[in-house]
Every structure is written in C-alpha cells, then in structure tokens.
N, CA, C and O atoms as a DFTB+ gen file, in Angstrom:
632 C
 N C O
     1  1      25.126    -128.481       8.038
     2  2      23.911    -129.210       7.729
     3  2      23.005    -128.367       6.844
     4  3      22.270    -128.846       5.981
     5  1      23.111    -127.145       7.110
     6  2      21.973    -126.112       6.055
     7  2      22.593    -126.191       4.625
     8  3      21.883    -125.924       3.655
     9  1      24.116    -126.611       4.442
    10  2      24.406    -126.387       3.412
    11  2      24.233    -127.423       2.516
    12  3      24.177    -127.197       1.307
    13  1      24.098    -129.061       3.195
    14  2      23.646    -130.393       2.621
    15  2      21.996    -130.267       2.533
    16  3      21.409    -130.934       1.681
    17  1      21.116    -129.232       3.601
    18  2      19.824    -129.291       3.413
    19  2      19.456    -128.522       1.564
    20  3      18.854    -128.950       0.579
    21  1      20.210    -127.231       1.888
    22  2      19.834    -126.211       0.975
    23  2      21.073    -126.221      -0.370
    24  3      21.496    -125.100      -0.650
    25  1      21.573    -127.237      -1.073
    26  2      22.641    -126.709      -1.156
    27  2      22.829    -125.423      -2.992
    28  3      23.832    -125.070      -3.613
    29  1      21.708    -125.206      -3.157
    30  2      21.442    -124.302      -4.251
    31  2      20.968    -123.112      -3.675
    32  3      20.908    -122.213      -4.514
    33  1      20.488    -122.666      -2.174
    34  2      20.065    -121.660      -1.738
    35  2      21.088    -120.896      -1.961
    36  3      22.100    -121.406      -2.444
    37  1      21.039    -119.237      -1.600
    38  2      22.485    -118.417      -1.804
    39  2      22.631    -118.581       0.063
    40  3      21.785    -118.858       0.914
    41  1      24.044    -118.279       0.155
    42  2      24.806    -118.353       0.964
    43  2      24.338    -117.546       2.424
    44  3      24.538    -117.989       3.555
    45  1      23.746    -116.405       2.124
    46  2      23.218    -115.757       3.296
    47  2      21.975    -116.163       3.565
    48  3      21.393    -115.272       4.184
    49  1      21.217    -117.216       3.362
    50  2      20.070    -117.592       3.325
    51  2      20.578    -119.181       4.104
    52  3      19.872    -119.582       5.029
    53  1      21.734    -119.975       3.704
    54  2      22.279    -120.727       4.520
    55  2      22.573    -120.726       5.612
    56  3      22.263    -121.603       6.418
    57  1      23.353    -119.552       5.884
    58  2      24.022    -118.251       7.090
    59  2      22.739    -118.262       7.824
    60  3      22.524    -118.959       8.816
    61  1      21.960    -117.506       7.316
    62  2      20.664    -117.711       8.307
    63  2      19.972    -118.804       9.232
    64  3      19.720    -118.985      10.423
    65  1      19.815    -119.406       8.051
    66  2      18.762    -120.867       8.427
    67  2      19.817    -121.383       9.980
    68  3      19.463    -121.585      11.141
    69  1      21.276    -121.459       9.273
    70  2      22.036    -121.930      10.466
    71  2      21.929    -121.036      11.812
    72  3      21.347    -121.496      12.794
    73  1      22.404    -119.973      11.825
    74  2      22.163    -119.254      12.777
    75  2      21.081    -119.326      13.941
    76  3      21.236    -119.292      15.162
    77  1      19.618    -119.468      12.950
    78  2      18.239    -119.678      13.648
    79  2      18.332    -120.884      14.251
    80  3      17.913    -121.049      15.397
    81  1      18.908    -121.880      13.518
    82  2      19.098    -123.573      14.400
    83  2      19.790    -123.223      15.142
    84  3      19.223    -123.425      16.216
    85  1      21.067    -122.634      15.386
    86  2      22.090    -122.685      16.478
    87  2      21.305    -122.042      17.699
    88  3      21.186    -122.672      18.750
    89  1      20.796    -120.823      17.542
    90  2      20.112    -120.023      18.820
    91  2      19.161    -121.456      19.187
    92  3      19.450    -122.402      19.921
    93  1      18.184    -121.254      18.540
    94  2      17.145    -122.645      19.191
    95  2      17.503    -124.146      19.631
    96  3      16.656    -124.997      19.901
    97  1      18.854    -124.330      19.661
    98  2      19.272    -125.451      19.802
    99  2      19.803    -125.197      21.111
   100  3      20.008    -126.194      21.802
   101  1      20.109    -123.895      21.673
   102  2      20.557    -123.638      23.070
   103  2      19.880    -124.014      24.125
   104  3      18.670    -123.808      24.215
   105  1      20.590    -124.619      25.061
   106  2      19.353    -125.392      26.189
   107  2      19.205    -124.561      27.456
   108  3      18.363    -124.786      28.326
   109  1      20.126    -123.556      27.478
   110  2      19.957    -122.498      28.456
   111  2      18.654    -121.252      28.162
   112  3      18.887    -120.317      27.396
   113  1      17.906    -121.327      28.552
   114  2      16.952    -120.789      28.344
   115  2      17.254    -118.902      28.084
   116  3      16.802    -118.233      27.153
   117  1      18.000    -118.487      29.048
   118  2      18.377    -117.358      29.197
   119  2      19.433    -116.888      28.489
   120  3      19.434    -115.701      28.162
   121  1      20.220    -117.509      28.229
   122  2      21.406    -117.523      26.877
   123  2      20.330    -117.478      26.022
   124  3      19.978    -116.389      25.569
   125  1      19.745    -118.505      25.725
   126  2      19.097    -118.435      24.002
   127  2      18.400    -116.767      23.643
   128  3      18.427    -116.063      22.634
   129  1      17.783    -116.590      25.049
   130  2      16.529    -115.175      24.887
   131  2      17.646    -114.404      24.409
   132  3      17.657    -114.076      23.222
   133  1      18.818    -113.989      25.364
   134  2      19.629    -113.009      25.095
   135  2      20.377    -112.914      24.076
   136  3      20.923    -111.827      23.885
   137  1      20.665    -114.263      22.931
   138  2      21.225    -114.270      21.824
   139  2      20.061    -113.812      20.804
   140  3      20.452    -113.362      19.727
   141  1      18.659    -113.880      21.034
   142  2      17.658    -113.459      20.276
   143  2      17.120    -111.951      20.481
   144  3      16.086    -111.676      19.874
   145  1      17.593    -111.149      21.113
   146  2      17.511    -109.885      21.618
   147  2      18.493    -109.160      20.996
   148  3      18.094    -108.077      20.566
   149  1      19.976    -109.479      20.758
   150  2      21.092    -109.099      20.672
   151  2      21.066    -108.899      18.728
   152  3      21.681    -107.991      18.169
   153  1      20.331    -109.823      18.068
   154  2      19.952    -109.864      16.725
   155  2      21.593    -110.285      16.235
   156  3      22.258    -109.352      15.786
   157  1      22.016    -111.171      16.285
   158  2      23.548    -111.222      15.805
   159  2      23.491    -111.283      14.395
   160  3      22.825    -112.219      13.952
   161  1      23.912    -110.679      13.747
   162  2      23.741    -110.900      11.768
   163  2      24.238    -112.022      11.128
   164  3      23.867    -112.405      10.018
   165  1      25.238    -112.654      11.959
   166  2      25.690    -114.052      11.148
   167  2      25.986    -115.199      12.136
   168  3      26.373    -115.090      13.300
   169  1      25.769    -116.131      11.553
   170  2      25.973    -117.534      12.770
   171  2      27.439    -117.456      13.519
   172  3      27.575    -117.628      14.730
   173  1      28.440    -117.188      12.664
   174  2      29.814    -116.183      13.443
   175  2      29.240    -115.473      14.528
   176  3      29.171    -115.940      15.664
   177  1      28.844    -114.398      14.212
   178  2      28.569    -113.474      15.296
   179  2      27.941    -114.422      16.357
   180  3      28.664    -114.596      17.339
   181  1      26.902    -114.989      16.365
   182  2      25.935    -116.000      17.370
   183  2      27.091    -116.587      17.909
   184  3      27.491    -116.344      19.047
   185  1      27.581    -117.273      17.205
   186  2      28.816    -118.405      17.984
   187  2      29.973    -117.621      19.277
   188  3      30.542    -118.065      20.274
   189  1      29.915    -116.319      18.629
   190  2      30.833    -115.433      19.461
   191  2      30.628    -115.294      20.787
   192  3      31.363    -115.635      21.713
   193  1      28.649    -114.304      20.826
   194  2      28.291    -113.975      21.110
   195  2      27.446    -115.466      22.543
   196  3      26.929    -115.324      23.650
   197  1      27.691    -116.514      21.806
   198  2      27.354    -117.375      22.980
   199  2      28.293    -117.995      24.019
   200  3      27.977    -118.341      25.157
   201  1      29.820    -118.101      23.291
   202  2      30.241    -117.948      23.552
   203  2      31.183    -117.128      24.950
   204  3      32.045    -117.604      25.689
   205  1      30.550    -115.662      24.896
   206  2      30.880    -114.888      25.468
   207  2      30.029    -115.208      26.792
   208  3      30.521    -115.448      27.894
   209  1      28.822    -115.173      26.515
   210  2      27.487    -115.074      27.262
   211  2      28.142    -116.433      28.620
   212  3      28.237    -116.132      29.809
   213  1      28.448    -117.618      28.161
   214  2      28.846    -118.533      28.611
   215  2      29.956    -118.777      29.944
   216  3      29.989    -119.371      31.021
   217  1      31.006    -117.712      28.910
   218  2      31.974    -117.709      29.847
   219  2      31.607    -116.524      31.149
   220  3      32.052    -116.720      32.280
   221  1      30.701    -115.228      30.808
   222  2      30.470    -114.624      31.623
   223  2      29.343    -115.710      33.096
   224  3      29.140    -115.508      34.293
   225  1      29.063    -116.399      32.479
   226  2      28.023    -117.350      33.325
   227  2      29.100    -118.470      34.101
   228  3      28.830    -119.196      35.058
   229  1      30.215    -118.372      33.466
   230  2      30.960    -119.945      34.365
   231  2      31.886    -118.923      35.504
   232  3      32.224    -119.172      36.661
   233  1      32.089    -117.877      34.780
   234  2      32.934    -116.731      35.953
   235  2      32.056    -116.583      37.177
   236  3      32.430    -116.774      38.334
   237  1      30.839    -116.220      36.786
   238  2      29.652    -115.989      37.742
   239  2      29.772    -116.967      38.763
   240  3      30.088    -116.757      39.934
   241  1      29.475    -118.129      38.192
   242  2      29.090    -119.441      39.526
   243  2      30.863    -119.410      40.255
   244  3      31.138    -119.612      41.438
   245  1      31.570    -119.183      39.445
   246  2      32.867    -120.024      40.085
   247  2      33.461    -118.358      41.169
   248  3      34.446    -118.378      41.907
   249  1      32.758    -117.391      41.004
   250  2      32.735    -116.604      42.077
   251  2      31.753    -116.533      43.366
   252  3      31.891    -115.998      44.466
   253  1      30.843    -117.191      42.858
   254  2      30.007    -117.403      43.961
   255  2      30.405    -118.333      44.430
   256  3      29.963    -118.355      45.579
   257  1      31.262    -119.536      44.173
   258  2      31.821    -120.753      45.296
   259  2      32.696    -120.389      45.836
   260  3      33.009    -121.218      46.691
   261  1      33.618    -119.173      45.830
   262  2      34.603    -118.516      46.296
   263  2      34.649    -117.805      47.139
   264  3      35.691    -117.397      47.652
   265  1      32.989    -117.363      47.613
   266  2      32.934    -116.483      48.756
   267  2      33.015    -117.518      49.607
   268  3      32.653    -118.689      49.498
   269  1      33.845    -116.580      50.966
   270  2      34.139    -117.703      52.222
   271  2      33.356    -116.417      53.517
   272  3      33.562    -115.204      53.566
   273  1      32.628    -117.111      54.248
   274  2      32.311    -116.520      55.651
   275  2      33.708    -116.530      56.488
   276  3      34.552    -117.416      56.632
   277  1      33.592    -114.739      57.153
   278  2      34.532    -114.735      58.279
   279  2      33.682    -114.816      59.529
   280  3      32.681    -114.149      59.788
   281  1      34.375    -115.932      60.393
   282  2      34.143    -115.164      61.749
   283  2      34.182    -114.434      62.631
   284  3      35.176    -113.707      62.621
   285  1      33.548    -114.306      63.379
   286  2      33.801    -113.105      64.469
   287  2      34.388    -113.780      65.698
   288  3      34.984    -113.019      66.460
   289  1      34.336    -115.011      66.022
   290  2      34.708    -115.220      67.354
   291  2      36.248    -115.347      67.387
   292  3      37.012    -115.646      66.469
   293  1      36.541    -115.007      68.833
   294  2      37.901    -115.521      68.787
   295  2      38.536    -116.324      68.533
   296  3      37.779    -117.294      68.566
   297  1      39.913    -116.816      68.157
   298  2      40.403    -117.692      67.706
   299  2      40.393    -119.186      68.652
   300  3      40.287    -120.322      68.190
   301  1      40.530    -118.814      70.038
   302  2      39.991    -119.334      71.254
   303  2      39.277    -120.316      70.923
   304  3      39.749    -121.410      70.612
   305  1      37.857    -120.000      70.953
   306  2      36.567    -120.221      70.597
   307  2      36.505    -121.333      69.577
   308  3      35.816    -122.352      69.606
   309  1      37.482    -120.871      68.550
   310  2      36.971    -121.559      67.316
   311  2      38.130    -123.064      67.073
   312  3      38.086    -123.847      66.124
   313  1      38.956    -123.096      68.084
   314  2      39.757    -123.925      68.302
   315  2      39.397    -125.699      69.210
   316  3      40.121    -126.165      70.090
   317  1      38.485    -126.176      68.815
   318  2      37.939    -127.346      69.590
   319  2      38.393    -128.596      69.594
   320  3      37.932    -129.550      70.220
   321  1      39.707    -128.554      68.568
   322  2      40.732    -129.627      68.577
   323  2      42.139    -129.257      69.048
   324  3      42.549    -128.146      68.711
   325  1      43.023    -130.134      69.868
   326  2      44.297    -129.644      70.045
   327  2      45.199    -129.511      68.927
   328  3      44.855    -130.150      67.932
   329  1      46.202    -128.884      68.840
   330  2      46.527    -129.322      67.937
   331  2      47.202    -130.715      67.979
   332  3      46.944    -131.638      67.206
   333  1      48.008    -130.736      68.884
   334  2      48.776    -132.358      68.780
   335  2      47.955    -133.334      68.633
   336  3      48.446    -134.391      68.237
   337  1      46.704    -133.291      68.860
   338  2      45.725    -134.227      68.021
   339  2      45.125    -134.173      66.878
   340  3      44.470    -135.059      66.329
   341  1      45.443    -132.723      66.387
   342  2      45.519    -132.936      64.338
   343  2      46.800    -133.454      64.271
   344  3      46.614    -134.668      64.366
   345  1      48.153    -133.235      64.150
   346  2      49.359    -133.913      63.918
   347  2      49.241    -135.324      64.005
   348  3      49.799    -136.117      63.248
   349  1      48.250    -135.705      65.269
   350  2      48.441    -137.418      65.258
   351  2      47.798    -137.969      64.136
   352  3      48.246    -138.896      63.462
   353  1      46.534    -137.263      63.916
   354  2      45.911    -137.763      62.986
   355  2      46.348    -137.473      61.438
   356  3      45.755    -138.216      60.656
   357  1      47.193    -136.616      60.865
   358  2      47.468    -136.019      59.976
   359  2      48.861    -137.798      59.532
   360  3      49.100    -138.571      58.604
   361  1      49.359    -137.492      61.091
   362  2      50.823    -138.856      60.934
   363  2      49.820    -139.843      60.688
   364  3      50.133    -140.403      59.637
   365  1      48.521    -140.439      61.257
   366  2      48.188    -141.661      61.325
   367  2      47.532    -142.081      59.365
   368  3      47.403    -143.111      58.702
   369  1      47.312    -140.718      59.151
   370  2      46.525    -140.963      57.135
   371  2      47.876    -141.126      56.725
   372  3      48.125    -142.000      55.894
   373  1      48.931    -140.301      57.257
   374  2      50.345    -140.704      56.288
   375  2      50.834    -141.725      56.680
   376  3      51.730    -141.877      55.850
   377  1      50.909    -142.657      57.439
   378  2      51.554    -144.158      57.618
   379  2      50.319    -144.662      57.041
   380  3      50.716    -145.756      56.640
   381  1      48.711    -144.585      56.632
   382  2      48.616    -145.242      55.679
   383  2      48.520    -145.504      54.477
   384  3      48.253    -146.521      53.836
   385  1      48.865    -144.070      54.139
   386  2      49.032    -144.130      52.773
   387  2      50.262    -144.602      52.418
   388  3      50.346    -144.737      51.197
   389  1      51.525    -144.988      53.183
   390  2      52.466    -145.292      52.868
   391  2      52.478    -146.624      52.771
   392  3      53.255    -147.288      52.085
   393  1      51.312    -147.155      53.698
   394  2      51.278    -149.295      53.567
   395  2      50.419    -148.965      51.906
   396  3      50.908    -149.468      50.894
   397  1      49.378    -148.255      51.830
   398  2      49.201    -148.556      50.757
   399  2      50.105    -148.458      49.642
   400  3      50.064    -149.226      48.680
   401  1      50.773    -147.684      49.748
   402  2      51.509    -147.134      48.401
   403  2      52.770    -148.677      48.593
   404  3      52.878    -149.336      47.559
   405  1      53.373    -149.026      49.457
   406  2      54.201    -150.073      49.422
   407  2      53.182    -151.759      48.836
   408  3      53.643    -152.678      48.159
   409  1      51.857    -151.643      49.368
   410  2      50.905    -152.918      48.486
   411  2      51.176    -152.675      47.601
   412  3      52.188    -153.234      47.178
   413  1      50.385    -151.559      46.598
   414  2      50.826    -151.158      45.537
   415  2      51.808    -151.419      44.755
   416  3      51.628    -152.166      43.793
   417  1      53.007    -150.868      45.009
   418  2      54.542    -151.265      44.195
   419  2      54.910    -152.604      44.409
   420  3      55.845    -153.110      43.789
   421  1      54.228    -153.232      45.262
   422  2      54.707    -154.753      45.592
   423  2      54.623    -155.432      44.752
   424  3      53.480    -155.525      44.303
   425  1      55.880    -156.404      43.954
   426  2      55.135    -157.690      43.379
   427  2      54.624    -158.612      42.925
   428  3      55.251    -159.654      43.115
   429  1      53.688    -158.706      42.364
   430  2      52.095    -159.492      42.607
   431  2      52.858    -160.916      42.374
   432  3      52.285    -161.836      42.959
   433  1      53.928    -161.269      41.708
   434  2      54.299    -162.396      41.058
   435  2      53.533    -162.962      40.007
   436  3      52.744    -162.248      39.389
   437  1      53.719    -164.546      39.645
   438  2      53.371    -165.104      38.104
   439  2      51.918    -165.280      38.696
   440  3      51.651    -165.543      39.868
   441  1      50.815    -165.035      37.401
   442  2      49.338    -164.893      37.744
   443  2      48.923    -166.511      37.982
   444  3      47.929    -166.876      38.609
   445  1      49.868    -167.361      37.365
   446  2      49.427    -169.242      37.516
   447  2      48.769    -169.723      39.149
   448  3      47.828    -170.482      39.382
   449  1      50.059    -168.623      40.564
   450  2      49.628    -169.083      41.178
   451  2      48.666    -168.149      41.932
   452  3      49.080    -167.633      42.970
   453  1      47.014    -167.799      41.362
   454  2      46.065    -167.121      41.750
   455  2      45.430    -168.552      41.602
   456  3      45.572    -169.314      40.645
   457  1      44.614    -168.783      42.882
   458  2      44.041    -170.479      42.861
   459  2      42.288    -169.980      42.745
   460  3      41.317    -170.736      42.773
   461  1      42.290    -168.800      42.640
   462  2      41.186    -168.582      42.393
   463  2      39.867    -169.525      41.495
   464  3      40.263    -170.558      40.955
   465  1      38.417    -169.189      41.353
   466  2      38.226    -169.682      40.320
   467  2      38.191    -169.346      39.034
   468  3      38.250    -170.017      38.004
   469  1      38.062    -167.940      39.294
   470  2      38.408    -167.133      37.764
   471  2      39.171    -167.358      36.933
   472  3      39.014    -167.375      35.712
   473  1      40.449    -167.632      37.821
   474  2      41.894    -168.450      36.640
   475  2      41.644    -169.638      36.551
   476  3      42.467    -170.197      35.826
   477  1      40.707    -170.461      37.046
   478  2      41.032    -171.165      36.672
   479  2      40.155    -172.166      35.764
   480  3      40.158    -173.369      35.501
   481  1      39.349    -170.945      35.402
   482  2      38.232    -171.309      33.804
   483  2      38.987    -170.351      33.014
   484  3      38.310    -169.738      32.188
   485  1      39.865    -170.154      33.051
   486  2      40.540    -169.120      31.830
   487  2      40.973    -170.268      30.502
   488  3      40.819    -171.461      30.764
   489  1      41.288    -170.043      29.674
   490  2      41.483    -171.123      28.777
   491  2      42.493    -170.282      27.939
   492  3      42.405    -169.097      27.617
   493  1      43.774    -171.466      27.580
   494  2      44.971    -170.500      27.408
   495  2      44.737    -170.721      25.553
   496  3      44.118    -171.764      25.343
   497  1      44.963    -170.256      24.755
   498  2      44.830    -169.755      23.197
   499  2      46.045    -170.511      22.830
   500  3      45.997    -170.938      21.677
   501  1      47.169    -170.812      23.515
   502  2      48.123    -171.439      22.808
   503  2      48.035    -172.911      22.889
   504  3      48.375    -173.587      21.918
   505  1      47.582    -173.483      24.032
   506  2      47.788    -174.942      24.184
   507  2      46.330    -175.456      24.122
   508  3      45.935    -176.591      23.857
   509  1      45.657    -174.391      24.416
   510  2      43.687    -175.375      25.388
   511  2      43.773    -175.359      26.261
   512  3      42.803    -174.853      26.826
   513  1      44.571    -175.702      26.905
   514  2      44.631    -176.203      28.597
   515  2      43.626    -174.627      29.621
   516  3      43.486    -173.416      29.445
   517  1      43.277    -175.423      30.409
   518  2      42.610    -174.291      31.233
   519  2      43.880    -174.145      32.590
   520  3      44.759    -174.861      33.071
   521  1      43.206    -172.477      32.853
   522  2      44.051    -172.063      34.288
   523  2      45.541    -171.146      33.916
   524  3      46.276    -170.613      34.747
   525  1      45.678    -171.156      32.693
   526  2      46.603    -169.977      32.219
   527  2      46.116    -169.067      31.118
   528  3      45.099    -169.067      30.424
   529  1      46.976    -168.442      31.176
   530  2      46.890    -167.553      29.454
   531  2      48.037    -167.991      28.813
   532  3      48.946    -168.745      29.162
   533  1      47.675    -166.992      27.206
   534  2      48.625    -167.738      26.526
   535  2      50.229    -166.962      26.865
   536  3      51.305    -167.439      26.507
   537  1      50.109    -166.109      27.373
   538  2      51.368    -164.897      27.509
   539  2      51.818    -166.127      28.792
   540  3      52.812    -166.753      28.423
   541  1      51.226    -166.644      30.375
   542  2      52.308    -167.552      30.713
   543  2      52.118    -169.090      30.075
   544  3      52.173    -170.021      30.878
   545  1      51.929    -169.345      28.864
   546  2      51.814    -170.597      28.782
   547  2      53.708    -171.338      28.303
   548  3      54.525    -170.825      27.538
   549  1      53.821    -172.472      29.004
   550  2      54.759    -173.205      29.285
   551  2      55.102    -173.657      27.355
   552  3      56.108    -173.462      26.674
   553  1      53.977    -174.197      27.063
   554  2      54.091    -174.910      25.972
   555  2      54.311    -173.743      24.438
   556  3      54.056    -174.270      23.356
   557  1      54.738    -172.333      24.423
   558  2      54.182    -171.809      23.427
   559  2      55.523    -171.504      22.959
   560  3      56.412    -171.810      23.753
   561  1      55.902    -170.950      21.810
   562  2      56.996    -171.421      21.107
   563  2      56.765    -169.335      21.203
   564  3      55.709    -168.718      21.342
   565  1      58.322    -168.726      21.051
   566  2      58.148    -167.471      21.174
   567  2      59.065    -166.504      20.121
   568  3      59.115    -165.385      19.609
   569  1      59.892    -168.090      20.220
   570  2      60.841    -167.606      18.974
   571  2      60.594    -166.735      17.742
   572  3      61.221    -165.685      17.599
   573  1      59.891    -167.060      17.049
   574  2      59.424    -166.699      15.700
   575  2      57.800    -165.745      16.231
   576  3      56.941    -166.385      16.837
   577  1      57.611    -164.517      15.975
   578  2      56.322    -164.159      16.370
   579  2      55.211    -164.521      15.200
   580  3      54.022    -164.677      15.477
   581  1      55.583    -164.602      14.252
   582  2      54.902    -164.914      13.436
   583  2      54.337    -166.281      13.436
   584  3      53.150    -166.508      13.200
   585  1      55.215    -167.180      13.706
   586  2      54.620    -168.529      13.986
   587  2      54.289    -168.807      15.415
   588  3      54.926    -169.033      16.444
   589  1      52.975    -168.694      15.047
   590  2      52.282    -168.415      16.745
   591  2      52.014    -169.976      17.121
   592  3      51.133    -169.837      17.970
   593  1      52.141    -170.775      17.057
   594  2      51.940    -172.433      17.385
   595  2      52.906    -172.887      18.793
   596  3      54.109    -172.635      18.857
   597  1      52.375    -173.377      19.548
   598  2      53.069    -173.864      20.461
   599  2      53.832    -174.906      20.541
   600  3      53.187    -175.643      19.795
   601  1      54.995    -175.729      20.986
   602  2      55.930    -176.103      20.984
   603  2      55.518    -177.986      20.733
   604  3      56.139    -178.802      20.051
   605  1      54.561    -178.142      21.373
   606  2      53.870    -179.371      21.271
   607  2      52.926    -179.643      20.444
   608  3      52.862    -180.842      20.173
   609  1      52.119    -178.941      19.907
   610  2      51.610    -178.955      19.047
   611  2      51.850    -179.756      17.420
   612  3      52.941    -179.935      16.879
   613  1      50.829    -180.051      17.012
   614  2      50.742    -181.303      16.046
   615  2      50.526    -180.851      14.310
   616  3      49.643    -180.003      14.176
   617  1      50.877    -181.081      13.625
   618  2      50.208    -180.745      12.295
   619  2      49.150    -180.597      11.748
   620  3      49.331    -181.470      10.899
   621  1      48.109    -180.186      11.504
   622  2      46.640    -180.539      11.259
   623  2      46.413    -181.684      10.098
   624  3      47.406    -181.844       9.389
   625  1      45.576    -182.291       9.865
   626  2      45.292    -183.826       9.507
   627  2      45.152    -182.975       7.886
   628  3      44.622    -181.888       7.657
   629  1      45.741    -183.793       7.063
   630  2      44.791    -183.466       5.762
   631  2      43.429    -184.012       5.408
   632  3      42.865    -183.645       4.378
C-alpha cells in the first residue's frame, strides 16, 4: 500500500512508512511497545521480529494450560467411583454411539415420501408440479443432458 500511496518516493522511505504502519497496526499492546524498543531497520526485520515475539507468547499460554496439580492424598481417598461403575457407564456411551452411528448409515430412502410440509411447497424445475424436485421428478427426460425438458412437455407457442 505505501508503494500505491508513494509510488515516486525512494524505496527506503517506502520501507519505512510501511514498517511504521505495520508496528501501529498491532493490536497487542505489548508486542507493538516491544517491536518499537527493538528499532527493527526494515519492515522484514519487524515482520520477523513479530513474528517471533508471537510465537514466544502462544508457547507461553499453551504452557501454562499444561500445568496439572498433584495430589497428595491417597489413591484410596481419591477413588469415589467403583470402578465397575465407570465400565458400565463407559459400555452404556458405547452402545450409544453405536445406535447412533447405525441411524446414521441407515437409508433414508426416496425424499417423495417425506409428507412433511416443507416438501411439499417445494416446486420441481422440470415439470411445475409441487412436492418434488427436479433430480426425483417422474416426468424429466435424462437422456440427453443438454436437453433439459421433460418428457411431457409441450413446444412453446409461436
């Protein structure tokens, strides 16, 4: 953009202008200070240098979600479920994920017979008729893709 703003300026004067937009365009407050402290000489360098700053900041948080508390109590103690009552419950999510997963793969058959009302303001593109589309319509000729006209269909009037 500095180079469509300025485009007769010399080149390190472009380099610049960009650079100064890129730092001030940073929405991290503390990134931006520290890219303005650091004095980077070219919008390269800035890009590097925020870059860097960035990834040292995503390492940061994603080590702090990583610390885990140990306990001290005995294992005893910290045991307030049996286990054969996690197993039941562990079997009871897997038999249903298995009805679901069998709905799923099931199926559905031809969409005509959904008696819904949704299908049945649908309006099919090949014939008019309402309550299908044109992909199941009865009347549509499939032979030829190019001649998209349906099988009943009439000549238009001159």
């Amino acid at each position: 953009m500095a180079r469509l703003a300025y485009p007769l300026a010399p080149e390190d004067m472009k380099d610049l202008l960009a650079k100064e937009q890129f730092i001030d365009a940073i929405l991290d407050e503390d990134t931006r200070l520290r890219l303005k402290q650091s004095k980077p000489p070219s919008l390269r360098a800035a890009l590097e240098l925020a870059m860097e700053l960035e990834s040292y900041r995503l390492a940061s948080r994603q080590r702090d979600l990583h610390v885990r508390e140990m306990s001290t109590a005995p294992i005893e103690e910290t045991l307030t479920v049996p286990l054969d009552s996690k197993k039941s419950q562990q079997e009871d999510v897997l038999t249903q994920v298995k009805v679901l997963l069998e709905e799923i793969r099931a199926p559905k058959g031809n969409m005509q017979s959904y008696s819904g009302t949704w299908m049945r303001d649908q309006l099919c593109w090949a014939c008019g008729n309402r309550g299908h589309f044109r992909r199941d319509c009865q009347n549509f000729c499939r032979s030829n893709p190019r001649d998209m006209q349906p099988h009943n269909s009439q000549r238009p009037l001159k």
